[in-house]
N, C-alpha and C positions, 0 to 999 in steps of 0.2 A: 418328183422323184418317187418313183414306186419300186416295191419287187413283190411279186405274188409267187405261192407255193403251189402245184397243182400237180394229180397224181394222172398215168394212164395207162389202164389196163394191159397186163403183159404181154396179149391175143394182138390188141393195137399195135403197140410196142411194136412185138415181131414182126406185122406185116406191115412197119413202116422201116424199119431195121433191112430188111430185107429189099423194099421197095429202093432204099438209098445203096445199099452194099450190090446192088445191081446195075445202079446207075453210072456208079465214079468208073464202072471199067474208061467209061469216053470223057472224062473228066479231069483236067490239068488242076498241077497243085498250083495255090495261087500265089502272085510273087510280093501282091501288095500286103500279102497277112503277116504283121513283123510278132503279135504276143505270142504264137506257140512255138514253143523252144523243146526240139528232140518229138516233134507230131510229125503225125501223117495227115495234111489238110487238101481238102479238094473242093474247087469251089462249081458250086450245082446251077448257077442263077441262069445257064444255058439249058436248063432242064426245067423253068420256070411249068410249063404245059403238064410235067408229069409228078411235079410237086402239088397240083391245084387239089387233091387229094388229102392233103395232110392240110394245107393253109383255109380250105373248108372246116376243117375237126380243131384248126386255133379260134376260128371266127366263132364259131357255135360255145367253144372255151369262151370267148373274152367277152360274145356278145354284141360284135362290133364288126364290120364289115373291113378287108385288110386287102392293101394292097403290098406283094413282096417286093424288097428293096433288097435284101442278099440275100443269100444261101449257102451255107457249106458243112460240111461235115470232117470231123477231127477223130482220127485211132492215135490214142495216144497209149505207149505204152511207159514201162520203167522207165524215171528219168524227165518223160513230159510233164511242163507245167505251163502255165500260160501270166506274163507277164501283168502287172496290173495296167488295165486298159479301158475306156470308154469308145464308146460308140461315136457320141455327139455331145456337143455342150449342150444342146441343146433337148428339153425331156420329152419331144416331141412323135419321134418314133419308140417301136416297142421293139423290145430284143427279146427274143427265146433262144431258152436251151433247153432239148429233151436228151435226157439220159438214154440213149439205144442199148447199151451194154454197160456194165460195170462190176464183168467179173473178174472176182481175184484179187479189184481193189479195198486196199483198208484203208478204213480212216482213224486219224484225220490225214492221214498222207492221200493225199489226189483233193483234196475236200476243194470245193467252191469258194470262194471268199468274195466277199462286196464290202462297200461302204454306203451307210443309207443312212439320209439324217445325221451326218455326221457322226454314225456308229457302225463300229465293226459285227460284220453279218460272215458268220463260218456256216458252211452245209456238207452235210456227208448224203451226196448222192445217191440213190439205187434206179437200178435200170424202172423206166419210166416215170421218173420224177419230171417235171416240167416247171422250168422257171421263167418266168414274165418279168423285167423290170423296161423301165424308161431309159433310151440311150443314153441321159447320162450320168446312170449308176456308172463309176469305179468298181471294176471288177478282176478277177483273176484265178489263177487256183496253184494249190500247193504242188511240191515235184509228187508224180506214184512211185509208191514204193517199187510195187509190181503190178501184174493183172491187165487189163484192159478197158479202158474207159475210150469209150467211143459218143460224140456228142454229135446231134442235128441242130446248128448253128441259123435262126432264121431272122430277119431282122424285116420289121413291115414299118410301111406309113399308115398308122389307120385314116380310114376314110368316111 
């Protein structure tokens, strides 16, 4: 059970923001995603080819050669929260979450929340923040008050 903290530049940021906010036009919301309550979710794992791009700039992050097992991206606005949730019981794969957007939100309303070690882990995100933990961290996050918090949702096997 891990969670790591990792920042990326805003220039990045952008031209990954933009790479996904161009993709979901062809992109169904998914039906099996039950934690985001009042989001806009859309799942990318049919776009796996034109994600290779970003899952290059996590490998080079972790260090580690990665194969993707999901993908999606979440606009959440006033209202959205996401239930507490795991991936896996098992710590086996990795989750990320990169902040795309996060204006307008205050914290701690929209903030991150985990359980690690048996201890409560609160984060007040800003656009390019990048979170790593093991699927199965207990994860969630609080309702936004307002603003726009938008996340790139990826989950890998490393290999």
């Amino acid at each position: 059970m891990f969670l790591h903290e990792r920042f990326i530049d805003d220039e990045l940021t952008d031209q990954i923001k933009l790479l996904i906010d161009n993709l979901i036009s062809s992109c169904s919301s998914p039906s099996w995603y039950k934690s985001t309550v009042n989001g806009k979710d859309y799942v990318l794992m049919q776009k796996e080819k034109e994600l290779s791009f970003i899952v290059s700039i996590y490998e080079n992050i972790l260090n580690l050669k990665l194969k993707l097992q999901n993908a999606w991206t979440i606009y959440g606005e006033e209202g959205t929260y996401h239930t507490i949730h795991r991936h896996s019981q098992e710590s086996k794969y990795i989750c990320t979450v990169l902040f795309l957007d996060t204006s307008g939100v205050s914290t701690p309303n929209g903030d991150f929340y985990a359980v690690v070690h048996n201890q409560p882990y609160q984060y007040s995100p800003k656009k390019g923040d990048l979170l790593i933990f093991s699927s199965d961290v207990c994860h969630g996050t609080y309702p936004q008050s307002k603003g726009l918090r938008q996340t790139l949702n990826l989950d890998f096997i490393p290999l």
